[in-house]
C-alpha positions in Angstrom: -45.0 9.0 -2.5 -46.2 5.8 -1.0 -43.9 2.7 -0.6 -44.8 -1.0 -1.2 -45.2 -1.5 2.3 -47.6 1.9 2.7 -45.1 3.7 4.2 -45.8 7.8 3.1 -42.4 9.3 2.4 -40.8 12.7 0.4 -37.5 13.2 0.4 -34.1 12.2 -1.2 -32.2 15.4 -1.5 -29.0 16.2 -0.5 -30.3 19.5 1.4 -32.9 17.6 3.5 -36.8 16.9 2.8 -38.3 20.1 1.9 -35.0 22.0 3.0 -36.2 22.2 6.4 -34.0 19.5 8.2 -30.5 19.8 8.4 -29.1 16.9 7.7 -25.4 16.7 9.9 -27.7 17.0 13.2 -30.2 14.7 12.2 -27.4 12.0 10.9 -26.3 13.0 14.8 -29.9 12.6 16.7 -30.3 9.0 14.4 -27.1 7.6 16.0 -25.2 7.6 12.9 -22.4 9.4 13.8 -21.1 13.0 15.4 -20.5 16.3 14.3 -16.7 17.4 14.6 -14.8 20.4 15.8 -15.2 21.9 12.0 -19.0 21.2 12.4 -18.9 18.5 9.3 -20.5 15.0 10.2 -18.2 12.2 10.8 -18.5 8.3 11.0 -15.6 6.1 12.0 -14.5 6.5 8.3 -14.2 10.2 7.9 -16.9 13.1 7.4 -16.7 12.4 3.2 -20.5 12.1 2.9 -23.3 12.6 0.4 -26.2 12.4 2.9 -29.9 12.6 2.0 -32.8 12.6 4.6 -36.6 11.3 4.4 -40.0 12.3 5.9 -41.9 9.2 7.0 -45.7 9.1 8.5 -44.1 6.5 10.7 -42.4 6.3 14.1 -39.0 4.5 13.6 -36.7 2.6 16.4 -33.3 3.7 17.1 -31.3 0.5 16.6 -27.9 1.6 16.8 -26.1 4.4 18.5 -22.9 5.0 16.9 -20.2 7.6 18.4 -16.8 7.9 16.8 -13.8 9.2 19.4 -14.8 13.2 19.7 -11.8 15.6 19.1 -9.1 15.6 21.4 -9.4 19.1 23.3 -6.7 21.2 22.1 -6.9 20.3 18.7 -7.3 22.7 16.2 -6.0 22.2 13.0 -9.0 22.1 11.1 -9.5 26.0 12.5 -5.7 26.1 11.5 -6.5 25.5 7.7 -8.8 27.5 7.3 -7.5 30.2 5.3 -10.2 33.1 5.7 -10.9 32.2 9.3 -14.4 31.0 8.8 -13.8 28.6 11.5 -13.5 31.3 14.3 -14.3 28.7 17.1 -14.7 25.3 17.7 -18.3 24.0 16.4 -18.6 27.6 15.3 -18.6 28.9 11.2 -19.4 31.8 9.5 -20.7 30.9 5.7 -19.6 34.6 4.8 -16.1 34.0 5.6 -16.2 30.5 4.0 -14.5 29.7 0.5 -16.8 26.9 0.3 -19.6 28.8 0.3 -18.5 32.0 -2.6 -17.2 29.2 -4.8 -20.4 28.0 -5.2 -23.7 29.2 -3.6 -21.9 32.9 -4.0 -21.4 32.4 -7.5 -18.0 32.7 -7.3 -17.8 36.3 -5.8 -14.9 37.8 -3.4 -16.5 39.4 -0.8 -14.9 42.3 1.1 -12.8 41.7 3.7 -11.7 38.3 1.8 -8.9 38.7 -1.0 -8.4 36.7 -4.0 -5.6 34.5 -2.8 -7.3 33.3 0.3 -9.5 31.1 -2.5 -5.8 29.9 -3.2 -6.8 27.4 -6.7 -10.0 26.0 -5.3 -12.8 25.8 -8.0 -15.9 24.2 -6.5 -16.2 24.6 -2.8 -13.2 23.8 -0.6 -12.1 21.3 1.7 -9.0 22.2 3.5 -10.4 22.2 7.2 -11.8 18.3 6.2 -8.2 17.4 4.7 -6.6 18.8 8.0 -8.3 16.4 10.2 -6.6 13.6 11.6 -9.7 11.3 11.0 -9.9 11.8 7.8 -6.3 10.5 7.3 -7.3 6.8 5.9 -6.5 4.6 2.8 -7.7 6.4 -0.7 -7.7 3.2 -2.4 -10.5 2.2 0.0 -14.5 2.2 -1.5 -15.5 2.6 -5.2 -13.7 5.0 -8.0 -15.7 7.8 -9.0 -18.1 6.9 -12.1 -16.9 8.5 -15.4 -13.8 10.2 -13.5 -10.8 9.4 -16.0 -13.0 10.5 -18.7 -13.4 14.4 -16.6 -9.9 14.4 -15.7 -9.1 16.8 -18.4 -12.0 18.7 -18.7 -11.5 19.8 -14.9 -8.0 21.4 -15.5 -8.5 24.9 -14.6 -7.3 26.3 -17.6 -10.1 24.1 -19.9 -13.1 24.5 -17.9 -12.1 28.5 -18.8 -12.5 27.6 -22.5 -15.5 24.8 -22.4 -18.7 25.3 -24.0 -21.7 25.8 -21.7 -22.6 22.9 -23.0 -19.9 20.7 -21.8 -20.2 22.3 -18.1 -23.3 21.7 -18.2 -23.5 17.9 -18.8 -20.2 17.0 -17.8 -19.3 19.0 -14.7 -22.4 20.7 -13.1 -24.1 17.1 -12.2 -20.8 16.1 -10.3 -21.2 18.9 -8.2 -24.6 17.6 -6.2 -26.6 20.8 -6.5 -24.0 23.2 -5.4 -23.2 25.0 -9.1 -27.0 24.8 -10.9 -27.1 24.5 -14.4 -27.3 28.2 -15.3 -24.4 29.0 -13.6 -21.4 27.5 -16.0 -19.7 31.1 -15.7 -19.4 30.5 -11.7 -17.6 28.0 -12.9 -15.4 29.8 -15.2 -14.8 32.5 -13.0 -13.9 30.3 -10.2 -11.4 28.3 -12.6 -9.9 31.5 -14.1 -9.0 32.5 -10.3 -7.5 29.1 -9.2 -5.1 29.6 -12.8 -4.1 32.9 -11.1 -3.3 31.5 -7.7 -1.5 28.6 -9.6 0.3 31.4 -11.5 1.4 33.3 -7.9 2.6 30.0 -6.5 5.2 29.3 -9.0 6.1 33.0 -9.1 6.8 33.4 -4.8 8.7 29.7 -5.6 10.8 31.5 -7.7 11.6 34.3 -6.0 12.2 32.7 -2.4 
């Protein structure tokens, strides 16, 4: 595509231009930020981020340089929370091990040597190393509300995104997912739900009992 100003460009997706640039480092070599202990890229106002990279026929200046504190040393409670140990070092992860990655790339699959509870009730990905992290302990009434959210709230119970149509997944809870469930894959969905009602299940059951 060509811009007003003749600039050549592709780009736009969330996976990088042609899915051959990864995005965290590049946000990192641009001088917008740095990549943390749990390898997710982080501004001054946490690593929650949609980010989408561009091909240009043009040299660009840097114009800023920004670098947030790095991690303190010994800390490692992002590895910590990690249930299935996919975070086996710092800066280090294996996707195999990661529930992010079965939830929704893996179509929902459990993977020998993981079990079943280690997904404990996540549906679509998983984000329990980011919510460990001290600097992404800030104000959630900060930025913009979701678009459309109090109209999903119901629909993303576990127990009714088991009984919705494809049709409703489809429309109402794929496209909030940015890519990582396509279209075709509402029973990823399902499957994923179905497994979060039985870790709910198991949690008010050992609650009981202890």
């Amino acid at each position: 595509m060509v811009s007003e100003q003749g600039i050549r460009w592709e780009g736009g997706e969330s996976y990088g231009p042609r899915r051959i640039l990864p995005l965290r480092w590049a946000a990192v070599v641009a001088g917008l930020g740095i990549c943390r202990k749990n390898n997710f890229f982080y501004t001054e106002k946490g690593s929650y981020y949609k980010l989408e990279g561009y091909l240009l026929d043009r040299d660009l200046e840097l114009r800023q340089n920004r670098k947030p504190k790095a991690c303190p040393e010994k800390c490692d409670l992002c590895r910590r929370a990690c249930g299935t140990r996919a975070l086996s070092a710092d800066y280090t992860m294996n996707p195999l091990a990661c529930v992010s990655f079965w939830t929704t790339f893996g179509k929902g699959a459990v993977p020998p040597p993981l079990r079943e509870e280690q997904f404990a009730q996540w549906i679509c990905g998983c984000d329990d190393c980011q919510d460990a992290c001290p600097y992404n302990r800030h104000d959630w009434d900060q930025g913009e509300d979701f678009p459309g959210l109090d109209r999903l709230v119901e629909l993303m119970q576990a127990e009714n995104m088991v009984k919705a149509s494809d049709e409703a997944l489809r429309e109402q809870i794929i496209p909030r997912t940015v890519a990582h469930v396509l279209a075709d894959q509402t029973a990823t969905l399902r499957l994923t739900a179905a497994r979060a009602l039985r870790s709910a299940a198991a949690a008010r059951e050992a609650g009981r009992t202890a």
